[in-house]
C-alpha positions in Angstrom: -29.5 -22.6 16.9 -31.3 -20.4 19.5 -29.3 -17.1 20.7 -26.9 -17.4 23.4 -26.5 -14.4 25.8 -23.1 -15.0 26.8 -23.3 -13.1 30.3 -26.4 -15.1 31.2 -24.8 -18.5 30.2 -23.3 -20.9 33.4 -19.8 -21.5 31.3 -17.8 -24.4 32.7 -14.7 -24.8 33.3 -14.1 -26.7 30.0 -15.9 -23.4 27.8 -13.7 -21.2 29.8 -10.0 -23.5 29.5 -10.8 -24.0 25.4 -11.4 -19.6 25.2 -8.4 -19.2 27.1 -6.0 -21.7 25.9 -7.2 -20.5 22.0 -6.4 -16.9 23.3 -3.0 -18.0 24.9 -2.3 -19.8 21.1 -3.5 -16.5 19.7 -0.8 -14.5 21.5 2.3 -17.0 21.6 1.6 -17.1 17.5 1.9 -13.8 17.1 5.0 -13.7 19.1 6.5 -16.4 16.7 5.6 -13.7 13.9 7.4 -10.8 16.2 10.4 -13.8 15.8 9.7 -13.8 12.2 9.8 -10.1 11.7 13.8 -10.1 13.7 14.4 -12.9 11.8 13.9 -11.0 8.3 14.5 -7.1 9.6 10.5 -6.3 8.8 8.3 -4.6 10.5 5.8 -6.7 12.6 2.7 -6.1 10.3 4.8 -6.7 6.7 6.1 -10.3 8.6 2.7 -10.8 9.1 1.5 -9.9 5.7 4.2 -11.5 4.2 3.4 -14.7 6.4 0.0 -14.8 4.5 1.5 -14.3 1.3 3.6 -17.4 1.3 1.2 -19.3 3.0 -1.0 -19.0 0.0 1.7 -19.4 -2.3 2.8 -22.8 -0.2 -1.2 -24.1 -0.5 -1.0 -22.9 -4.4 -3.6 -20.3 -3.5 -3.9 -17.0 -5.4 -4.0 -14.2 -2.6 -5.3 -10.9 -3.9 -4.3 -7.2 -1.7 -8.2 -7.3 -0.8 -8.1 -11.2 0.6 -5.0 -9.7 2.1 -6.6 -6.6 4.0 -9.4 -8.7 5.5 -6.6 -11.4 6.9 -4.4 -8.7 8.9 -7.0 -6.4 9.4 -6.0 -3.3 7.8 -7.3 -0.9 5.7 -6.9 -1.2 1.6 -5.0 2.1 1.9 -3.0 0.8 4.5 -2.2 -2.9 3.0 -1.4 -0.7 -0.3 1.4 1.4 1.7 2.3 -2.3 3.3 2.6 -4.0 -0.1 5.2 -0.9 -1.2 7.0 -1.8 1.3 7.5 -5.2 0.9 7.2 -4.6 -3.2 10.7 -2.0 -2.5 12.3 -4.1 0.0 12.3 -7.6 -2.8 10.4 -9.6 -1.1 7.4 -10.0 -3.1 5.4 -9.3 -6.5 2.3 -8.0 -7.7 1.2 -10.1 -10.6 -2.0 -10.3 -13.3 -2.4 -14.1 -13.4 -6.1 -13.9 -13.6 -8.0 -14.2 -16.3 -9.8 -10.6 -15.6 -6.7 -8.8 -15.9 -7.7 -6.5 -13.3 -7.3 -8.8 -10.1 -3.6 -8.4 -8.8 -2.0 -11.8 -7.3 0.7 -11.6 -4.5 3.5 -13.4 -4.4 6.6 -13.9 -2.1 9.5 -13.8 -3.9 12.0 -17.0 -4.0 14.5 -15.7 -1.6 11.7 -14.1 0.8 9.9 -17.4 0.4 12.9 -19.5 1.4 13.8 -17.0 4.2 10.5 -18.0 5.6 10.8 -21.6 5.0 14.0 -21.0 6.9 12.6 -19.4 9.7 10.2 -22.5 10.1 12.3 -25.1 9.9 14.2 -23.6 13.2 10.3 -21.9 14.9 8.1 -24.7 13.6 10.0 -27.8 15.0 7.5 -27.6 18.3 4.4 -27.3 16.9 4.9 -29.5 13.5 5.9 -32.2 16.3 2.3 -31.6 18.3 0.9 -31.6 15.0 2.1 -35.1 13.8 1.6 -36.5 17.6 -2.5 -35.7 17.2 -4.2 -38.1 15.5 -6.4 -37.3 12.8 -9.7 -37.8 13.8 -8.7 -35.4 16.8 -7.4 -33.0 14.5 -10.8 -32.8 11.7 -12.7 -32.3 15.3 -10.6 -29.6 16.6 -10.6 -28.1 12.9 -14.5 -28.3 13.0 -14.7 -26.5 16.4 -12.5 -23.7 15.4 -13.5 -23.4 11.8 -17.3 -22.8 13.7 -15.8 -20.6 16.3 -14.4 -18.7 13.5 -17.3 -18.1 11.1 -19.0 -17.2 14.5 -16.6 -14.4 14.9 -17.1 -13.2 11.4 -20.7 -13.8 12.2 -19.9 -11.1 15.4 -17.8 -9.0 13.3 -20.3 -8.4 10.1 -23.0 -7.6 12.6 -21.1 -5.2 14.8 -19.5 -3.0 11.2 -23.4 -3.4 10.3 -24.3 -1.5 13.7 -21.1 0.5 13.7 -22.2 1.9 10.3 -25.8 3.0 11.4 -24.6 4.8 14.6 -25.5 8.0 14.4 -22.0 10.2 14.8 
C-alpha cells in the first residue's frame, strides 16, 4: 500500500466520524474502568491491569507481566511494583504453568475474578446489548477495520521508539 501523508490527504467526513467516534469509545471505556476501579477500591491502573488479567483468564489465555506491560503501557519496573500490589491486596497470582519454568502466568484470583464478573454484569448490560443487536457479518468487518487500524498503530508506534532511540540526546 503506498504511503499516506495524513496532512496532505482530503479526509471525509466518514474518515473523520469513524476517528472520532473510535476515540469517543476510547475514552467512555476507560471511564467504565475508572467505574471498575470504585467498584473494587483499586487504583485506576491496577483495575486496568487486573481487567487484562481476567480477560485472559475468561478466553483461557496465559498472560505473562511482559504481555501485560505492553497492554497498559507501562514499564516492566512499573508493572512489577503494579503486580505487588495487586499480588498483596489478594486479587491475583503469579504462577509457573509453562513448561520453561521461567515464564510467570497471571491470574485473577476467584473472588477478584467474580468481583469483576460482578461489575459486568451491572456495566456491561449496554454494550453486551449493542453487541448481540449487530449482526455478524457487521461485526467480522468492523473487527477487520480495527484489528488493521490497530496493527497500523503498532506499525506507528515500533517506528517512532525506533526514531526515539536514535535521537541524539
Amino acid at each position: 500500500m503506498a504511503r499516506v501523508d495524513p496532512l496532505a490527504v482530503r479526509w471525509a467526513p466518514e474518515h473523520t466520524a469513524a476517528i472520532q467516534g473510535l476515540r469517543d469509545w476510547a475514552v467512555r471505556f476507560t471511564e467504565l474502568n475508572q467505574h471498575l476501579a470504585a467498584w473494587m477500591n483499586l487504583p485506576g491502573s491496577d483495575a486496568t491491569a487486573l481487567s487484562h488479567i481476567v480477560w485472559a483468564a475468561e478466553e483461557d489465555r496465559p498472560l505473562s507481566p511482559a504481555d501485560l506491560s505492553r497492554q497498559i503501557g507501562m514499564t516492566s519496573g512499573a508493572t512489577t511494583v503494579l503486580l505487588n500490589r495487586l499480588e498483596t491486596a489478594g486479587h491475583i497470582r503469579r504462577s509457573r504453568e509453562h513448561a520453561d519454568r521461567r515464564r510467570v502466568t497471571l491470574r485473577p484470583e476467584p473472588e477478584a475474578r467474580e468481583q469483576v464478573r460482578r461489575f459486568l454484569a451491572v456495566a456491561g448490560v449496554e454494550v453486551a446489548e449493542v453487541l448481540q443487536d449487530t449482526g455478524l457479518d457487521d461485526l467480522r468487518r468492523i473487527t477487520a477495520f480495527v484489528t488493521r487500524l490497530g496493527e497500523a498503530s503498532a506499525a506507528a508506534n515500533e517506528r517512532l521508539r525506533h526514531r526515539e532511540a536514535g535521537r541524539p540526546t
